[in-house]
C-alpha positions in Angstrom: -62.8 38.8 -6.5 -64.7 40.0 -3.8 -63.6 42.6 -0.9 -60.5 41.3 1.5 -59.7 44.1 3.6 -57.1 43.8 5.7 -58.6 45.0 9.5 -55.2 45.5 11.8 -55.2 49.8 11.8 -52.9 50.4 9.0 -50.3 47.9 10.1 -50.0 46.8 6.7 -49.6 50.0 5.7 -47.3 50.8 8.2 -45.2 48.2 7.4 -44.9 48.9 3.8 -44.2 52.3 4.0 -41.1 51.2 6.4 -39.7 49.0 3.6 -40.1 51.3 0.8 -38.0 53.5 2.7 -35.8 51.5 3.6 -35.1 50.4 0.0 -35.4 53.9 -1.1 -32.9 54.7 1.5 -30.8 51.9 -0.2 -30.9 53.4 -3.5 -29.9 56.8 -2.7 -26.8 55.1 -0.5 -26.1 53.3 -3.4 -24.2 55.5 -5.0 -22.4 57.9 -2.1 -20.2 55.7 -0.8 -16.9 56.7 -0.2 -15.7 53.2 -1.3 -16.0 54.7 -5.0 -14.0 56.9 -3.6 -11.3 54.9 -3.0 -11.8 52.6 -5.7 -10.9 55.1 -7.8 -7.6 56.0 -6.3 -6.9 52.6 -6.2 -7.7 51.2 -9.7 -5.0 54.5 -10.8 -2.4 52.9 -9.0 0.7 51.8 -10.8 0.6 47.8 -11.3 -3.1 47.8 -9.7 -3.8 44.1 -11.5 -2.0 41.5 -13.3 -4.3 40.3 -16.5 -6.3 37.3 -13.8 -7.2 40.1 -11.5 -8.2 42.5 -14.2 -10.2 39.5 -15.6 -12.1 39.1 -11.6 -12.5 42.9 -11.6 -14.4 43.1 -15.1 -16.5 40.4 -13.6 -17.5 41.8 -10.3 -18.4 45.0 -12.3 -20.4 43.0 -14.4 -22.1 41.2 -12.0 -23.0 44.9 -10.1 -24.3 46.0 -13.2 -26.7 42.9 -13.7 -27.8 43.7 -10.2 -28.3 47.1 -10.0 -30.2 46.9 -13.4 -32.4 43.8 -12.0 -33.0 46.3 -8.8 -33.7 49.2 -11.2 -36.1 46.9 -13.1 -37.9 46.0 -10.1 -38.4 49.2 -8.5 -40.4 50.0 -11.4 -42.5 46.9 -11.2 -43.4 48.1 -7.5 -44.1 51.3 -9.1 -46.3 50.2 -11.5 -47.8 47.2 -9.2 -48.8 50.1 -6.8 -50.5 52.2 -9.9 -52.7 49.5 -10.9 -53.5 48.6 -7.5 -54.4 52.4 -7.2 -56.5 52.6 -9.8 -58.2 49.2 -9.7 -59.2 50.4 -6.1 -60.7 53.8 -7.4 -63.0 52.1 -10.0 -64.2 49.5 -7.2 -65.0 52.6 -5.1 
């Protein structure tokens, strides 16, 4: 592989930088919200869900979960993309 720079002054870099912080933005909102807040005083709730409801809850939670943990999983792969990137540049230097 030879040498590609990109030549627009930074603008790449600009724009990742914006995105990352957007998405790390995103993950620290992630968890403030105040709709946990009411969540929980609504899932304590006498008669909050008949057995079919309980049964869509469980799966909305699930599907969260899956995504969160996907999202999780890919932060690190940026992470670690970045890394080698990082030090595959070094040694070329």
């Amino acid at each position: 592989m030879g040498d590609h720079h990109i030549n627009d002054n930074g603008k790449h870099v600009r724009d990742i930088d914006a995105r990352l912080r957007k998405l790390a933005d995103a993950f620290g909102d992630a968890g403030s919200s105040d709709d946990f807040d009411e969540l929980f005083l609504i899932i304590h709730r006498p008669g909050f869900t008949t057995p079919q409801q309980l049964a869509m809850m469980f799966s909305l939670i699930e599907a969260t979960e899956r995504s969160l943990n996907t999202a999780l999983q890919l932060r690190g792969a940026i992470v670690e993309g970045a890394r080698v990137i990082d030090e595959t540049s070094a040694l070329a230097v």
